[in-house]
C-alpha positions as CSV (number, residue, x, y, z in Angstrom):
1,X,-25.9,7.2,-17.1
2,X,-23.2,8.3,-19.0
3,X,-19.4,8.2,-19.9
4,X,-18.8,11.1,-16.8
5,X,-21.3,9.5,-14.5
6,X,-19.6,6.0,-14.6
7,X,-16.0,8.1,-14.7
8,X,-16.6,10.1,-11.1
9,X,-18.7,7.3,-9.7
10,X,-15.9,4.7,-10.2
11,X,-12.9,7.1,-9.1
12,X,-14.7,8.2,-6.2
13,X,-15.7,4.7,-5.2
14,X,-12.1,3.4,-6.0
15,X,-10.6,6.3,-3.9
16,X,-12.7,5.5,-1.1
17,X,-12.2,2.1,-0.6
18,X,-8.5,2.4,-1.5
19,X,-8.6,4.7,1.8
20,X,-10.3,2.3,3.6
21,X,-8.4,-0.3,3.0
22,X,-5.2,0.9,3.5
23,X,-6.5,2.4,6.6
24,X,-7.3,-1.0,8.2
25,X,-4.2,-2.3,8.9
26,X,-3.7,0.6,11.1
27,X,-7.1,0.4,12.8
28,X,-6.1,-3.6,13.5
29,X,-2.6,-2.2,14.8
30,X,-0.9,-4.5,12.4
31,X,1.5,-1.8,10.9
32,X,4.7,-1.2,13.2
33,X,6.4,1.8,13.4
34,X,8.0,2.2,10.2
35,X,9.3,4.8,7.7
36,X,6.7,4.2,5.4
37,X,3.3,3.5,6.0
38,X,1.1,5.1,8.6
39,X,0.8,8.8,10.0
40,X,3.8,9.7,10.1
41,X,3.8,13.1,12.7
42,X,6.9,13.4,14.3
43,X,4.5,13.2,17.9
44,X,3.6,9.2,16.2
45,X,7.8,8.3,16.3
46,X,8.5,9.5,20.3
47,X,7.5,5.6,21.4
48,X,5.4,2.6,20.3
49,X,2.4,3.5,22.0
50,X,2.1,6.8,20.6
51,X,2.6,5.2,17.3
52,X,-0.4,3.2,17.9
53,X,-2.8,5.5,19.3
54,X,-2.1,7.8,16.4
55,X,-2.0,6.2,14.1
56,X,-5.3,4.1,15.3
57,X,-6.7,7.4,15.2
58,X,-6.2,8.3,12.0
59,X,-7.5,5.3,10.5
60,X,-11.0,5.6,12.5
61,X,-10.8,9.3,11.1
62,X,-10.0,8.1,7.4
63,X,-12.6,5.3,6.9
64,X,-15.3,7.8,8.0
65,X,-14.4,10.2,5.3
66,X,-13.8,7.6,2.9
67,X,-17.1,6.0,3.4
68,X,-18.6,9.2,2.8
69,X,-16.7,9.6,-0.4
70,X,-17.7,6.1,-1.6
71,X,-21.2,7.1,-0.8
72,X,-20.7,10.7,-2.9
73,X,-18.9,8.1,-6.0
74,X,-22.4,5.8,-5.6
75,X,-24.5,9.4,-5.7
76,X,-22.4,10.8,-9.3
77,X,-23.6,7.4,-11.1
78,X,-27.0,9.3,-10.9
79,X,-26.0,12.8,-11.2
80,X,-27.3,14.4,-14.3
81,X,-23.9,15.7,-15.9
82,X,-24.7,15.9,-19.1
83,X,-21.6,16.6,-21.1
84,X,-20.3,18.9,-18.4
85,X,-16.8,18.1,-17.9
86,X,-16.4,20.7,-15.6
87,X,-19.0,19.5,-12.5
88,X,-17.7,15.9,-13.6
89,X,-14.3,17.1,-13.0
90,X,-14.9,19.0,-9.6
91,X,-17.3,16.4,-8.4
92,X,-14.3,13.5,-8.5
93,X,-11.2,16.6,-7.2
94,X,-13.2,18.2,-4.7
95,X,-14.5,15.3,-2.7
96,X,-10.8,13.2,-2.8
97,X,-8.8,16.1,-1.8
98,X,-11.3,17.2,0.8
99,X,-11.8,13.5,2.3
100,X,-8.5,13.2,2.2
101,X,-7.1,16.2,3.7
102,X,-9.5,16.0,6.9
103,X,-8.4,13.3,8.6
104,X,-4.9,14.3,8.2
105,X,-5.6,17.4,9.9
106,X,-7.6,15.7,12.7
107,X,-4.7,13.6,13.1
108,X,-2.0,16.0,13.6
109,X,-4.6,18.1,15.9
110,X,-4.9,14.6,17.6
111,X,-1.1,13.7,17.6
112,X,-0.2,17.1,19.2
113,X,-2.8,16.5,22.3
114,X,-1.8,13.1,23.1
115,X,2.1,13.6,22.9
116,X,2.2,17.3,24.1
């Protein structure tokens, strides 16, 4: 293992459970409405339990994909990268902002059926 395998294995990881752990508070429905924290869709602000079910939601959504991008972080500690930057680079960008993105967008799909 190299400099690049411990480098996108530890951001990846570290992404991941950041995700996740911000995520639980929302799963646990110990975040309020607020203008802060949470998913913040318009749809989540029209009462409480909107705020809730969204936002519940979301969180589900977003500790799935982050556990699959901890997963992908343990896999790059064992991918052979060489001294490619470039597939080092891509495999630590592509996964975050993918992971990231999806729930979001199930969540807003999500937000717009329960509150429509």
């Amino acid at each position: 293992m190299n400099l690049l395998n411990l480098l996108a294995g530890i951001i990846d990881v570290l992404a991941g459970v950041s995700l996740i752990a911000l995520s639980l508070p929302l799963l646990r429905d110990k975040a309020q409405s607020n203008s802060f924290y949470g998913f913040r869709f318009g749809r989540a602000f029209t009462s409480a339990e909107h705020w809730r079910q969204i936002n519940r939601y979301g969180a589900r959504w977003t500790i799935l994909w982050s556990s699959l991008l901890v997963l992908i972080g343990i896999v790059a500690f064992f991918i052979p990268f060489g001294d490619n930057t470039t597939l080092a680079f891509l495999w630590i960008v592509i996964p975050v902002l993918l992971l990231s993105t999806i729930p979001i967008i199930q969540t807003a799909s999500y937000a717009k059926h329960i509150a429509g």
